[in-house]
NULUM-591851 format. One record per residue (C-alpha): residue in three letters; residue number from 1; x, y, z. Coordinates in pm, 1 decimal. Example, Ala and Ser with C-alpha at 12.3 -4.5 7.8 and 13.67 -1.06 7.14 Angstrom:
! NULUM-591851
+-----+-----+----------+----------+----------+
! res !   n !       xx !       yy !       zz !
+-----+-----+----------+----------+----------+
! ALA !   1 !   1230.0 !   -450.0 !    780.0 !
! SER !   2 !   1367.0 !   -106.0 !    714.0 !
+-----+-----+----------+----------+----------+
! end
This chain:
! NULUM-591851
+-----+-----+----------+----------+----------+
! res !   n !       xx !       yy !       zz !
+-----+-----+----------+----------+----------+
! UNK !   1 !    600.2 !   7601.5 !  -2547.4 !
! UNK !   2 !    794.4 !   7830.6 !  -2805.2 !
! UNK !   3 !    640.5 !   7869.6 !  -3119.0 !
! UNK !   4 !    888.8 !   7732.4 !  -3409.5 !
! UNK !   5 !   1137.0 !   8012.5 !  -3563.0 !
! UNK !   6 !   1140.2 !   8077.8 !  -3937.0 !
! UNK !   7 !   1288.9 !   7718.5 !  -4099.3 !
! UNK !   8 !   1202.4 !   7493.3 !  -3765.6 !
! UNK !   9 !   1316.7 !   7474.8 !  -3404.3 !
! UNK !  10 !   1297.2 !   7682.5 !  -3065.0 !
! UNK !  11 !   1215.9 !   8066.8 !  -3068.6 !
! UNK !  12 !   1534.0 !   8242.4 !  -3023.7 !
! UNK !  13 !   1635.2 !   8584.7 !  -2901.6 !
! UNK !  14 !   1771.8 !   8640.7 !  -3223.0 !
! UNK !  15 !   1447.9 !   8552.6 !  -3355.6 !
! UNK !  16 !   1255.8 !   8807.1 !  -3126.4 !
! UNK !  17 !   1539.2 !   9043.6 !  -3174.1 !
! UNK !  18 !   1481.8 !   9042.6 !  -3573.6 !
! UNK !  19 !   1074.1 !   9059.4 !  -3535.2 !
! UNK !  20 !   1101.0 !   9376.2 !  -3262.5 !
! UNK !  21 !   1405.3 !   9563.6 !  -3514.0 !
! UNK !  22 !   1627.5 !   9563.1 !  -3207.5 !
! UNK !  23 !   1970.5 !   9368.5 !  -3049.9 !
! UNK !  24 !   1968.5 !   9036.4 !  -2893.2 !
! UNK !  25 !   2131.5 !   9258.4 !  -2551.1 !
! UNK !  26 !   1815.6 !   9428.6 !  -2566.4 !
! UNK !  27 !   1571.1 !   9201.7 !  -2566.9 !
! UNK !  28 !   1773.3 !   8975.0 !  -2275.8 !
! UNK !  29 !   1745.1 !   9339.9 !  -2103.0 !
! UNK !  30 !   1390.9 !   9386.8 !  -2124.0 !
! UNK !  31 !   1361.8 !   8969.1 !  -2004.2 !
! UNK !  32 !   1624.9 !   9062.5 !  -1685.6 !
! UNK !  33 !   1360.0 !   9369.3 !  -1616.4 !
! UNK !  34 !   1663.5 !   9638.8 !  -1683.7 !
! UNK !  35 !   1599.3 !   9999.9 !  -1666.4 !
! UNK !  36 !   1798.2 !  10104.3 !  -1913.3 !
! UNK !  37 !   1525.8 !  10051.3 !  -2262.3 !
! UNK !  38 !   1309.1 !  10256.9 !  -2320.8 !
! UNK !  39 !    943.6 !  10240.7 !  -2292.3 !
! UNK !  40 !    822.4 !  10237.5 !  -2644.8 !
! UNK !  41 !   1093.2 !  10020.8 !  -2718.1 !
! UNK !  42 !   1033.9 !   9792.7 !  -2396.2 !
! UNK !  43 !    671.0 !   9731.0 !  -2536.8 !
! UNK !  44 !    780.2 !   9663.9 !  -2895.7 !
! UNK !  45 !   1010.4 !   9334.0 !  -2702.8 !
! UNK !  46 !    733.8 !   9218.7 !  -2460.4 !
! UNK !  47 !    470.3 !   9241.9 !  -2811.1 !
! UNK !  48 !    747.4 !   9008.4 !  -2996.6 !
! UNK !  49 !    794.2 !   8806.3 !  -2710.6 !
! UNK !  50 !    437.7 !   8748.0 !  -2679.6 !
! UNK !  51 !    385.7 !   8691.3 !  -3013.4 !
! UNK !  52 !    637.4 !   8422.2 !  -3037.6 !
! UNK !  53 !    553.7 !   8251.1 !  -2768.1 !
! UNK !  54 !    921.4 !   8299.9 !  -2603.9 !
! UNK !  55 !    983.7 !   8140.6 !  -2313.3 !
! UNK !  56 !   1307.0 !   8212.2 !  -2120.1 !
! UNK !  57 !   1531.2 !   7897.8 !  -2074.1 !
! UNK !  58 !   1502.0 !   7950.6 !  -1689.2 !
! UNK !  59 !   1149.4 !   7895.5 !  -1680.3 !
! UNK !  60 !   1128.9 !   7694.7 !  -1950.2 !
! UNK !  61 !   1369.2 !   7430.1 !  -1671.1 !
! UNK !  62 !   1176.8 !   7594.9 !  -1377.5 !
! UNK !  63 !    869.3 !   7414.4 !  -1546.4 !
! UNK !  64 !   1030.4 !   7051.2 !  -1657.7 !
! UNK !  65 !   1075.9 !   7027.5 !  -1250.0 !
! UNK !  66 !    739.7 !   7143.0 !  -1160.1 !
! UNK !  67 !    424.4 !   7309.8 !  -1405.3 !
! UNK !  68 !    211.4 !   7478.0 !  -1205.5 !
! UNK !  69 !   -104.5 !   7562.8 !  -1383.1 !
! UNK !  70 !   -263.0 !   7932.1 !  -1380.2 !
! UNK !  71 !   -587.1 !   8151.9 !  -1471.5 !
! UNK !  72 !   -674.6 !   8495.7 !  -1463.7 !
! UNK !  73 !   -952.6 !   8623.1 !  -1271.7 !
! UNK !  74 !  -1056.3 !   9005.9 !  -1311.8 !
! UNK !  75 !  -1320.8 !   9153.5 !  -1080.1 !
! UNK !  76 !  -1444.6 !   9533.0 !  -1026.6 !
! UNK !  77 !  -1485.5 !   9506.5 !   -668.6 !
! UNK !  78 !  -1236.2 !   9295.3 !   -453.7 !
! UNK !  79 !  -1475.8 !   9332.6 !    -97.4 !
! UNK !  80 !  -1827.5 !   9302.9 !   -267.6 !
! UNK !  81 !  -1989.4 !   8968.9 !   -116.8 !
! UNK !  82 !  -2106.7 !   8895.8 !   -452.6 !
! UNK !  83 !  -1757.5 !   8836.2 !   -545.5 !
! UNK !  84 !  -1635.2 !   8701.7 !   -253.3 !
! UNK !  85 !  -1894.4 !   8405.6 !   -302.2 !
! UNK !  86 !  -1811.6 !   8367.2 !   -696.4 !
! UNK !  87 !  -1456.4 !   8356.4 !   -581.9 !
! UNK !  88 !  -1508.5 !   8073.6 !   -328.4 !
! UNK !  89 !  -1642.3 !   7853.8 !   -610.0 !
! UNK !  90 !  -1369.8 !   7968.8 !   -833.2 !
! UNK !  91 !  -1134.2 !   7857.7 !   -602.4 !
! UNK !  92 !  -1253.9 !   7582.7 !   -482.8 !
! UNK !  93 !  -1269.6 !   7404.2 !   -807.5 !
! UNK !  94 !   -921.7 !   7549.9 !   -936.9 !
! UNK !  95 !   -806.3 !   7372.0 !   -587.7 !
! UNK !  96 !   -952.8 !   7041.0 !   -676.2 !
! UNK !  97 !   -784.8 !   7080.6 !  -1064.2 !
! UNK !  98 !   -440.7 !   7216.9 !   -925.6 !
! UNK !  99 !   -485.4 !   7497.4 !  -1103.6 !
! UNK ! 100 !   -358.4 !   7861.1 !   -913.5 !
! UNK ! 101 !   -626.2 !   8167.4 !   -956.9 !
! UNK ! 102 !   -455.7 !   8511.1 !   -964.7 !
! UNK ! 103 !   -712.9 !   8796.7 !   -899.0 !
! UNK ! 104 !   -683.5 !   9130.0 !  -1016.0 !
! UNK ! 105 !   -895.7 !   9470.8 !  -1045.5 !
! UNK ! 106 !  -1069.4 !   9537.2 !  -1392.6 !
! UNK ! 107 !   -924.4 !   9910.3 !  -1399.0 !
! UNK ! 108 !   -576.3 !   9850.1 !  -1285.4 !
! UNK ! 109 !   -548.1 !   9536.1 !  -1574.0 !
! UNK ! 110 !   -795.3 !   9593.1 !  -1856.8 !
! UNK ! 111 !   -788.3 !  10003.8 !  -1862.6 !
! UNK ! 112 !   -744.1 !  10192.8 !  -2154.6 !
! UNK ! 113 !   -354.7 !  10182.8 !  -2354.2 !
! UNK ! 114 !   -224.7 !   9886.4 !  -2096.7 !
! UNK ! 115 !   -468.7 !   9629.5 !  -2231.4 !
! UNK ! 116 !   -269.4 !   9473.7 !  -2454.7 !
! UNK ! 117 !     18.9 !   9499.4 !  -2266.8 !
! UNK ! 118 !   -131.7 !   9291.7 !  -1936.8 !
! UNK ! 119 !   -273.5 !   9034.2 !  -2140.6 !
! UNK ! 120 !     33.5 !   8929.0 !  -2337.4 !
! UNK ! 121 !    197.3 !   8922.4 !  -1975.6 !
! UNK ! 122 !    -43.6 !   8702.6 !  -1905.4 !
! UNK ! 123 !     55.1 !   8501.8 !  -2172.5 !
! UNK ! 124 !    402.9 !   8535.3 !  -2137.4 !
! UNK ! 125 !    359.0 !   8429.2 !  -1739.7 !
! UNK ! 126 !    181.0 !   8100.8 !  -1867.5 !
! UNK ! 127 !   -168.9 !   8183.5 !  -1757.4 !
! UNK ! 128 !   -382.0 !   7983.7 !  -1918.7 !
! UNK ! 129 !   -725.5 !   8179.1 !  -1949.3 !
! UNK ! 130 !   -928.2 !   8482.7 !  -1764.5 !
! UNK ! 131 !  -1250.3 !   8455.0 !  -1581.2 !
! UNK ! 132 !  -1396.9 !   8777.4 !  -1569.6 !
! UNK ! 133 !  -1666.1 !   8842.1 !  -1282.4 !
! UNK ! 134 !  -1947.0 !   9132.3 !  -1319.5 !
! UNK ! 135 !  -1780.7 !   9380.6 !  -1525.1 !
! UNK ! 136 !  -1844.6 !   9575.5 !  -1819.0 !
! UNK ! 137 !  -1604.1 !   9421.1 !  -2109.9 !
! UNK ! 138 !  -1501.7 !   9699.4 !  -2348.2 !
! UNK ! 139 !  -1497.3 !   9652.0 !  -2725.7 !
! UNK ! 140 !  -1083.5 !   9739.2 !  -2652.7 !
! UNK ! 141 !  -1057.6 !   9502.0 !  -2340.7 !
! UNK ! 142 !  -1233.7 !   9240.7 !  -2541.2 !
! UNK ! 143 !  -1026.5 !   9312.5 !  -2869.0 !
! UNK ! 144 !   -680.2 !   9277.4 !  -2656.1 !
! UNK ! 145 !   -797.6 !   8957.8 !  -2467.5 !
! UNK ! 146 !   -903.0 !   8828.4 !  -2813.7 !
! UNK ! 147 !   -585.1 !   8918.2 !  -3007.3 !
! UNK ! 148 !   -376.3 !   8726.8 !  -2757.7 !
! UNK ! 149 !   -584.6 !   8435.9 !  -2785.1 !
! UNK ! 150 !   -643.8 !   8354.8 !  -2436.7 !
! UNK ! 151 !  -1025.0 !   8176.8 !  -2343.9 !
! UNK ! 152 !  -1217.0 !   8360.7 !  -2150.7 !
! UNK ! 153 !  -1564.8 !   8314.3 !  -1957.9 !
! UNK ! 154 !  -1751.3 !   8591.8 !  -1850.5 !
! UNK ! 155 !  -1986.6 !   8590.3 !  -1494.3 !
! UNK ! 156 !  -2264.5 !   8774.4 !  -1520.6 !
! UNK ! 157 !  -2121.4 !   9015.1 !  -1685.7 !
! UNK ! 158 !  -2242.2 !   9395.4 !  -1702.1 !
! UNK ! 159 !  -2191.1 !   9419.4 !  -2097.0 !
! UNK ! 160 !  -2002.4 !   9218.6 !  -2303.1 !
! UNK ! 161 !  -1826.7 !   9302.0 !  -2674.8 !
! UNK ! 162 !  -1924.9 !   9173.8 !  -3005.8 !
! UNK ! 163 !  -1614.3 !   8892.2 !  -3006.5 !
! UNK ! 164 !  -1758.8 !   8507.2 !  -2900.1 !
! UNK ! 165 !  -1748.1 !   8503.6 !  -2518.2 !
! UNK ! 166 !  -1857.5 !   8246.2 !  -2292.7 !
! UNK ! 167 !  -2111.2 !   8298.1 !  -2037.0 !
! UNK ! 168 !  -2198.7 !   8169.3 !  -1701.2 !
! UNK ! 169 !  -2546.5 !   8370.3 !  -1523.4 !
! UNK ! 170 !  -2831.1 !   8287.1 !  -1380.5 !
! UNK ! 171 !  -3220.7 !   8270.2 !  -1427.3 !
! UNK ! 172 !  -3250.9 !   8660.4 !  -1368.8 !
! UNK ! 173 !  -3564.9 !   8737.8 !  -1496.9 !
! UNK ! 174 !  -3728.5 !   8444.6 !  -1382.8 !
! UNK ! 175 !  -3587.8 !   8511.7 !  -1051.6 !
! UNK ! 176 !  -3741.8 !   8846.1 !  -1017.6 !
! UNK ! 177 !  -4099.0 !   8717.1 !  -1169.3 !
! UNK ! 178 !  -4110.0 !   8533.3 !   -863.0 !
! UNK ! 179 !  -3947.0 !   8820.4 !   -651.3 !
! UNK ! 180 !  -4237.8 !   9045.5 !   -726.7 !
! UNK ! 181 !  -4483.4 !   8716.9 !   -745.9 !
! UNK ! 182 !  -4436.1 !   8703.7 !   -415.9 !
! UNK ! 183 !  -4485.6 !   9087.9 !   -335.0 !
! UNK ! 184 !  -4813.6 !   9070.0 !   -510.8 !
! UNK ! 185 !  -4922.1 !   8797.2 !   -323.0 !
! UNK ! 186 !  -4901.4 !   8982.8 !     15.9 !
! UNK ! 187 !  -5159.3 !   9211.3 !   -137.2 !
! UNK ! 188 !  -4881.6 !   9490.6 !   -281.8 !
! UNK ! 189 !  -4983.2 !   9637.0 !   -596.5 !
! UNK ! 190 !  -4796.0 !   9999.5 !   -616.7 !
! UNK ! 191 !  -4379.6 !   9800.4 !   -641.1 !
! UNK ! 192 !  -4107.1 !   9989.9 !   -732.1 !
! UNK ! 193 !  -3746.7 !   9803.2 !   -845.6 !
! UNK ! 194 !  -3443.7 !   9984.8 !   -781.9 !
! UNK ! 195 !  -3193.8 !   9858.8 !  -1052.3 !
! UNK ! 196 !  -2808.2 !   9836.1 !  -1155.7 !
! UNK ! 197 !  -2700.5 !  10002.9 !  -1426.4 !
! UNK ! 198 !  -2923.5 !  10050.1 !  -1706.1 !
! UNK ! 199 !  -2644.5 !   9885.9 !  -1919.2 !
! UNK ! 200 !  -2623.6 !   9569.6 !  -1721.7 !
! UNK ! 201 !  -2752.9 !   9264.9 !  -1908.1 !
! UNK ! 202 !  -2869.4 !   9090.4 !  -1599.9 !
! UNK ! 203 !  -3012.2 !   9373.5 !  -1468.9 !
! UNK ! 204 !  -3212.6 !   9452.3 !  -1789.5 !
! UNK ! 205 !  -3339.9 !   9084.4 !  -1695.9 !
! UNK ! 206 !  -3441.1 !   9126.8 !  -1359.6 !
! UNK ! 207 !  -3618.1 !   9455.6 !  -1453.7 !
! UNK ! 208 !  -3795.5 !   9305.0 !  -1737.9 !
! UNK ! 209 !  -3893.2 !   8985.2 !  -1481.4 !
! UNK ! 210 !  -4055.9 !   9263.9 !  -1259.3 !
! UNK ! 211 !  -4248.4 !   9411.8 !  -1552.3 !
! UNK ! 212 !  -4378.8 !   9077.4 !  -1656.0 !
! UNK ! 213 !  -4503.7 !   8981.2 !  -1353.4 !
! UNK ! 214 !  -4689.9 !   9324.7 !  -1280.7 !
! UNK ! 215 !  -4816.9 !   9307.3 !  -1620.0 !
! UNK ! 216 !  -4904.9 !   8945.9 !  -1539.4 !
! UNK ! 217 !  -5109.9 !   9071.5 !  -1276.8 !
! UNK ! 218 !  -5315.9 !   9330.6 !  -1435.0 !
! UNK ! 219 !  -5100.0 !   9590.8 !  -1253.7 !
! UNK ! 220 !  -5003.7 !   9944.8 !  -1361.3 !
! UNK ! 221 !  -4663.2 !   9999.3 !  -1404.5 !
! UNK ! 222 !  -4577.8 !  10383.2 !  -1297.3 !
! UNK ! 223 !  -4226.7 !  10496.5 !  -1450.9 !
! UNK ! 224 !  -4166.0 !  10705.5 !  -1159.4 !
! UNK ! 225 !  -4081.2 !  10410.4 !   -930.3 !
! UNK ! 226 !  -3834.4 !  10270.6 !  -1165.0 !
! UNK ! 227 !  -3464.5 !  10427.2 !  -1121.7 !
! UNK ! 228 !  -3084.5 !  10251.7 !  -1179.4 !
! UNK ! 229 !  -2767.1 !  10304.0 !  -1037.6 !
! UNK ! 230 !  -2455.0 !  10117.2 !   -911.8 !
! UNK ! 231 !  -2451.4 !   9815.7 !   -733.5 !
! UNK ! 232 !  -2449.4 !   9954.7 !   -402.4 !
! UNK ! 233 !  -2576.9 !  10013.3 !    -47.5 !
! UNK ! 234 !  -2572.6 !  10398.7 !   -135.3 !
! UNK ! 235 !  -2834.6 !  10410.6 !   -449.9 !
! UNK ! 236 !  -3048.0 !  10225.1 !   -221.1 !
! UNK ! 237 !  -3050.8 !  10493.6 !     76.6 !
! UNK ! 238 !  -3045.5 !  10808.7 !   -235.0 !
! UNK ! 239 !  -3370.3 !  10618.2 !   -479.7 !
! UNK ! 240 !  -3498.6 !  10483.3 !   -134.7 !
! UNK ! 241 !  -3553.6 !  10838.8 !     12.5 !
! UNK ! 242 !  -3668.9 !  10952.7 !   -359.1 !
! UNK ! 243 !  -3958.3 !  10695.1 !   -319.8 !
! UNK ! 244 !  -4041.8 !  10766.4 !    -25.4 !
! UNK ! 245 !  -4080.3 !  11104.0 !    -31.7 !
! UNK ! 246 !  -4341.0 !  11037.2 !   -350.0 !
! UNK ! 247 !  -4723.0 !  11163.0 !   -284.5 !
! UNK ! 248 !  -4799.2 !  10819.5 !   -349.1 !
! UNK ! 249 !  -4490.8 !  10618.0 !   -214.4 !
! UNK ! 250 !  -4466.1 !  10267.4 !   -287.9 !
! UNK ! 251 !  -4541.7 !   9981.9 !    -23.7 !
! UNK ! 252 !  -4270.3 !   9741.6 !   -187.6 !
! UNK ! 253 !  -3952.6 !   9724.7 !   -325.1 !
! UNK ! 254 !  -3726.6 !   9489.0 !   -492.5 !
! UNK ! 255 !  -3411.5 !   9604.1 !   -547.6 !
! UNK ! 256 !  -3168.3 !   9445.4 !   -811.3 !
! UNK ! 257 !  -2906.2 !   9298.4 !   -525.4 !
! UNK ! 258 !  -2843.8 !   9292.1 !   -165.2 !
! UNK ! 259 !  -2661.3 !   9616.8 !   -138.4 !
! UNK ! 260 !  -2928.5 !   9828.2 !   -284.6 !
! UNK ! 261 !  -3159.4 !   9662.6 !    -72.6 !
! UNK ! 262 !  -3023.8 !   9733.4 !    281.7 !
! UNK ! 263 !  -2968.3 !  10100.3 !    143.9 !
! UNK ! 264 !  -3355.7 !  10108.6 !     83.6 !
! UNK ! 265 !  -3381.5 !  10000.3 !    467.8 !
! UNK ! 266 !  -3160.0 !  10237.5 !    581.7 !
! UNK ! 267 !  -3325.8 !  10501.5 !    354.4 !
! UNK ! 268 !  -3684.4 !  10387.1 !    535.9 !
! UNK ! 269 !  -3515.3 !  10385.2 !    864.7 !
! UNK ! 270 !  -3439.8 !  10752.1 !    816.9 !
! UNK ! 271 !  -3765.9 !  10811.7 !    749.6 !
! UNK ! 272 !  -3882.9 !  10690.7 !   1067.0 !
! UNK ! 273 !  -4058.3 !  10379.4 !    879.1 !
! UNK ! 274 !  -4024.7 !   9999.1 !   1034.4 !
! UNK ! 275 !  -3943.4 !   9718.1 !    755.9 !
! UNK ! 276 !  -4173.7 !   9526.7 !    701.9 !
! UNK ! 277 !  -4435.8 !   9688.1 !    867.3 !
! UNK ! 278 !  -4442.9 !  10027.7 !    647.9 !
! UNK ! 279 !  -4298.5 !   9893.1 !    404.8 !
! UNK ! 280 !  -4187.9 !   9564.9 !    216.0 !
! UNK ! 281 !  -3821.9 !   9486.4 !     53.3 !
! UNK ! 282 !  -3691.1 !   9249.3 !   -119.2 !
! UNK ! 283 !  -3301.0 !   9179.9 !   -257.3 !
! UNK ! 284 !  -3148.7 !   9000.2 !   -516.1 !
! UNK ! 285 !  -2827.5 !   8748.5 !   -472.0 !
! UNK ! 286 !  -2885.1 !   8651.3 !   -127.1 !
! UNK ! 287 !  -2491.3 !   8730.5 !      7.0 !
! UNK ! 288 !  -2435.4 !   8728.5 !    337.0 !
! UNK ! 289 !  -2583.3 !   9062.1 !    347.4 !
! UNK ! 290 !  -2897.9 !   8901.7 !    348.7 !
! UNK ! 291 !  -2872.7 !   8717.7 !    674.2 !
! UNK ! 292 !  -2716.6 !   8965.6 !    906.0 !
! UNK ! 293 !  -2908.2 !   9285.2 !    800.5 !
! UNK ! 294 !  -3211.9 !   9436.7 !    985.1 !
! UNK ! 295 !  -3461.4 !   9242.3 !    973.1 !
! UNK ! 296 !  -3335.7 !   8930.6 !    797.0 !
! UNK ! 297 !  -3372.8 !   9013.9 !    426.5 !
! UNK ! 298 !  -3600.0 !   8834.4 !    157.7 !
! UNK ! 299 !  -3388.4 !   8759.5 !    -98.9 !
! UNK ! 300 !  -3350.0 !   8607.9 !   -451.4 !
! UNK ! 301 !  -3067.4 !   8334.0 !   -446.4 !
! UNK ! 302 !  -2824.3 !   8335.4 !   -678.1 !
! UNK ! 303 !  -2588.8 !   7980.4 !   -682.4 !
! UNK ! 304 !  -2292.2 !   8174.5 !   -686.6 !
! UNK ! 305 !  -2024.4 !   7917.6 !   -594.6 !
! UNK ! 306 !  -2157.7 !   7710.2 !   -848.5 !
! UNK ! 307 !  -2142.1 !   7987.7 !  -1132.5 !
! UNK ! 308 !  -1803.7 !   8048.4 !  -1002.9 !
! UNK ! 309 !  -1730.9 !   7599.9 !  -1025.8 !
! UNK ! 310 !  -1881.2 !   7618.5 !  -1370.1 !
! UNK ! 311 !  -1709.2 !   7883.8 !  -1524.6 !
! UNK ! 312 !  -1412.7 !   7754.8 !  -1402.4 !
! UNK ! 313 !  -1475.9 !   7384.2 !  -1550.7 !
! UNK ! 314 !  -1606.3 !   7595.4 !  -1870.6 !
! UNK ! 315 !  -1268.7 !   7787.8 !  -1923.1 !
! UNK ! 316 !  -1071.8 !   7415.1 !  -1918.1 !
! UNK ! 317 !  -1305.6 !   7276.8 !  -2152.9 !
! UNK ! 318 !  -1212.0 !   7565.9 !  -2344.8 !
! UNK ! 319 !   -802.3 !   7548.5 !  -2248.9 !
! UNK ! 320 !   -793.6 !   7207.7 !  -2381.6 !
! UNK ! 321 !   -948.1 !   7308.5 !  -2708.0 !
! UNK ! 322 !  -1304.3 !   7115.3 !  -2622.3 !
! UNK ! 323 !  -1552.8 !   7282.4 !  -2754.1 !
! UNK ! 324 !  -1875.7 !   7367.0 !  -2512.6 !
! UNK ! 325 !  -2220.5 !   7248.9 !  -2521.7 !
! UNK ! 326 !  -2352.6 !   7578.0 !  -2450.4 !
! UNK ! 327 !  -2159.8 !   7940.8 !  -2448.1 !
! UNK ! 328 !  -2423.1 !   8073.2 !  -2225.1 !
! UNK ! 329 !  -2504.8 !   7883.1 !  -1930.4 !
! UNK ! 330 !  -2779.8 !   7974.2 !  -1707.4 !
! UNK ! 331 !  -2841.6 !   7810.5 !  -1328.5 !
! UNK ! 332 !  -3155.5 !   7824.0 !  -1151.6 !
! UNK ! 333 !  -3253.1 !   8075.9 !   -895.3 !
! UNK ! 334 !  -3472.0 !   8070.7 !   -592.6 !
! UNK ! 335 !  -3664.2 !   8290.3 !   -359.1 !
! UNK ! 336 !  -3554.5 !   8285.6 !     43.9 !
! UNK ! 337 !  -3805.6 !   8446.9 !    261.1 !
! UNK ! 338 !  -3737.8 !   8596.6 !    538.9 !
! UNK ! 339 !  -3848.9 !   8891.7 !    766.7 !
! UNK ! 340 !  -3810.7 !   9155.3 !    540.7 !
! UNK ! 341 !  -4156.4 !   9129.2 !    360.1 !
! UNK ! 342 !  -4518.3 !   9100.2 !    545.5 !
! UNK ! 343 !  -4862.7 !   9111.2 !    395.3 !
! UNK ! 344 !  -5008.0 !   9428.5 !    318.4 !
! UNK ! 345 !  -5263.9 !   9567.4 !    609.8 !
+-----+-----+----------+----------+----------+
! end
């Protein structure tokens, strides 16, 4: 709905025209998508538009015949399982609500001057709200979202600014206590944990469940079978090699997801080693990853499709101007065993 002009009644182009300094012809250009205005001009229109809640009178009919609902969601990967499960609960939900999910890429929406600019489209285009799925929220990205006033519910996110954002995560440390629990309980004492990035809340959580439960244990921690790096199949095969090729190599590893876990396979494979037999692995998320790779893989489960259900139901709570009982929610996670981890001989 149009925000009320100066003295009552509809936004008008006149109205945006006066609050961007231009003509009424130019702001119906920049709404008809014309060529002919020029950028810094174009953005100084789409800003007023945004900020006055203009809608034009075509969609404002389009919607009296039919409203349909829509939310953001902005991802850094589009093929990573991880998101590919998230999305599925997203989805599935949004389905159930009649609610349409757009999904875009964090660097082609969120990056650097263009902030601002995608998020009072957004607005403009009547989305609703923005889920945003393991990324690393800048104090800029955050700043635009917040300026425009649009909810927004984070997923595990990698780092988040200092604005109020909901959360929806999992028990990450707790999950990797029992990860390396379970290690230790097939006799393994010398673990190493390949991480994420060493900015990465959740990963700072999964690391610090690994420490407690080797300190738990009475075990020494060595600093040289710690590393981080991205979320992927290739800083398992690079750190995997790296501990391998130690003097005094570890016999287990859990790595921070699934990706980095099948790269420390791979990276044992080249070393002419046999999982589990020469050495142990366990992953974190338990994607489909887990099931196909070779062997099986031992996993930590993350309830994906349900973090993706509940921030969804979180961001309408927070559409409709309910407030939530929590702004951080956290769902249980659980160890799968499978073949890739075998008692210590």
């Amino acid at each position: 709905m149009n925000q009320a002009a100066p003295g009552g009644g509809r936004t008008t182009l006149a109205t945006v025209a006066a609050a961007a300094g231009v003509s009424t012809a130019t702001v119906s250009k920049v709404l008809n998508a014309r060529p002919d205005v020029g950028h810094e001009t174009r953005v100084r229109v789409e800003r007023a538009l945004a900020d006055h809640g203009y809608v034009p009178q075509r969609q404002r009919r389009a919607r009296k015949k039919t409203r349909v609902r829509t939310v953001g969601l902005v991802c850094d990967d589009l093929l990573s399982p991880y998101t590919v499960e998230v999305l599925r609960g997203v989805s599935g939900a949004a389905a159930e609500a009649e609610v349409d999910v757009v999904v875009a890429l964090l660097d082609d929406v969120l990056g650097g001057p263009s902030s601002d600019a995608w998020v009072r489209r957004l607005r403009v285009a009547g989305h609703e709200g923005m889920i945003v799925v393991a990324c690393e929220l800048t104090e800029v990205q955050g700043a635009a979202v917040d300026r425009a006033g649009l909810p927004l519910v984070a997923i595990d996110a990698l780092s988040l600014p200092s604005i109020e954002v909901a959360t929806v995560g999992a028990t990450n440390g707790t999950g990797a206590l029992g990860a390396t629990e379970h290690l230790i309980g097939l006799g393994h004492e010398r673990i190493a944990f390949v991480g994420g990035p060493e900015s990465s809340s959740c990963g700072q959580a999964r690391l610090h469940g690994y420490l407690a439960a080797m300190t738990n244990a009475g075990l020494p921690v060595d600093t040289e079978l710690i590393s981080h790096g991205l979320y992927i199949t290739a800083t398992g095969v690079e750190e995997g090699r790296r501990l391998l090729g130690l003097e005094r190599p570890p016999t287990a590893v859990l790595a921070a997801n699934d990706p980095i876990a099948i790269g420390v396979i791979e990276a044992a494979r080249l070393q002419g080693l046999a999982v589990p037999a020469d050495l142990s692995v366990v992953g974190f998320d338990d994607t489909f990853l887990a099931e196909s790779s070779t062997p099986p893989l031992t996993t930590v489960r993350q309830p994906l499709q349900q973090m993706g259900a509940f921030a969804f139901a979180s961001l309408m709570r927070l559409v409709g101007g309910r407030a939530l009982d929590t702004s951080h929610i956290e769902l249980a996670t659980e160890l799968v065993v499978r073949e890739s981890t075998a008692r210590l001989l």
